[in-house]
N, C-alpha and C positions, 0 to 999 in steps of 0.2 A: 504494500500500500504506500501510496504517497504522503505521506501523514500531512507534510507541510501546505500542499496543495486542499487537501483536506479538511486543511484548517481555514482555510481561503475560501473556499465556496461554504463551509458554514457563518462566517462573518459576510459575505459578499449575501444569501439567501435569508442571514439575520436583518441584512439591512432593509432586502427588498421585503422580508415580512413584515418587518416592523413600520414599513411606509405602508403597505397595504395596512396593517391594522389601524394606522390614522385615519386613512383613507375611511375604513369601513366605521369608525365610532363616528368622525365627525361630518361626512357625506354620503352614508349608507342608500341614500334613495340616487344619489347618482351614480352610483356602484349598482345597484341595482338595473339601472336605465340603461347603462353600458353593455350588461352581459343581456340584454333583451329581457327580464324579467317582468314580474308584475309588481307594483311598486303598493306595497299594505302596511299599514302598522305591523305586522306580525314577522312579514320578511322583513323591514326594520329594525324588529326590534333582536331578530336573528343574526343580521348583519352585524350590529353591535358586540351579541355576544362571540361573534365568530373573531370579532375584532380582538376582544378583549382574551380570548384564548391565544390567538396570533402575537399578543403583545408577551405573553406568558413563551409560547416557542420563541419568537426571536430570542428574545434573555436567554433562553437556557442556549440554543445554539451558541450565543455569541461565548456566552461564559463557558460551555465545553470548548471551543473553538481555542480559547485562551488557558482553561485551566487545566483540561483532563491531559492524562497520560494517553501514548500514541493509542495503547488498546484500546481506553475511552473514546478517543476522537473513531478510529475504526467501528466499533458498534452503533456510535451518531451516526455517524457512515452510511451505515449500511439500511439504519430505518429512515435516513432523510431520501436515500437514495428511492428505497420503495414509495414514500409518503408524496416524495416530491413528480416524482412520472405518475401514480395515481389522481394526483391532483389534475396533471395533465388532459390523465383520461376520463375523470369523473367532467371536469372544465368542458369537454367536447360534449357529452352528454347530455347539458344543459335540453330539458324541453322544449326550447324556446325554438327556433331560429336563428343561427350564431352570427351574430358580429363581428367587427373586425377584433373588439375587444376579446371576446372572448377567445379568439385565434390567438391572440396575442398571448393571453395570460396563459391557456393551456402551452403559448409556445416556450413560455419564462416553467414555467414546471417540469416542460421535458428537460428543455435546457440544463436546468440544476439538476435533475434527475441523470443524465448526462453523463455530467460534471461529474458528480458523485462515482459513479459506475466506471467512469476512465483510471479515476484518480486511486480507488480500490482495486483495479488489477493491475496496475502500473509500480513496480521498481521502484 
């Protein structure tokens, strides 16, 4: 494993979580508008707490990223690897009609999912 690189794509995917979780407390209905959605108090108020769970991952990635031993960074590894391409493919799934958004974001999930996956059978 590359541990060093490792550690890079968990602070580079803490960063981009932890935008998306501003994103989703403090403009959840245009979060919503983006991925084609239906715009309701309820998906609101899910958006939020999806927010506030993402603000919970980033932290712990940036802080494995930085404190864990190489094993630790390896097992982050390996479930951000999985977390982050499912995201991917959950993202495509959307009922909606997809957007250019949502190409986007499922394309920022494979991306890190990717990452992950190179950097783990790589030397």
């Amino acid at each position: 494993m590359n541990y060093s690189s490792l550690r890079t794509t968990l602070k580079a995917g803490s960063i981009v979580f932890g935008a998306s979780a501003l994103f989703l407390l403090i403009l959840p209905a245009a979060f919503l508008d983006l991925l084609g959605l239906d715009i309701n108090d309820g998906m609101v108020w899910s958006m939020r707490m999806i927010g506030i769970t993402l603000i919970a991952l980033a932290g712990n990635m940036w802080n494995n990223s930085r404190n864990s031993s190489d094993t630790g960074v390896g097992h982050v590894a390996l479930v951000m690897c999985v977390s982050a391409s499912a995201l991917g493919v959950l993202t495509l799934m959307i009922p909606v009609q997809l957007t250019w958004f949502a190409y986007l974001y499922a394309a920022i999930g494979f991306g890190f999912g990717l990452s992950y996956l190179l950097n783990i059978v790589r030397t």
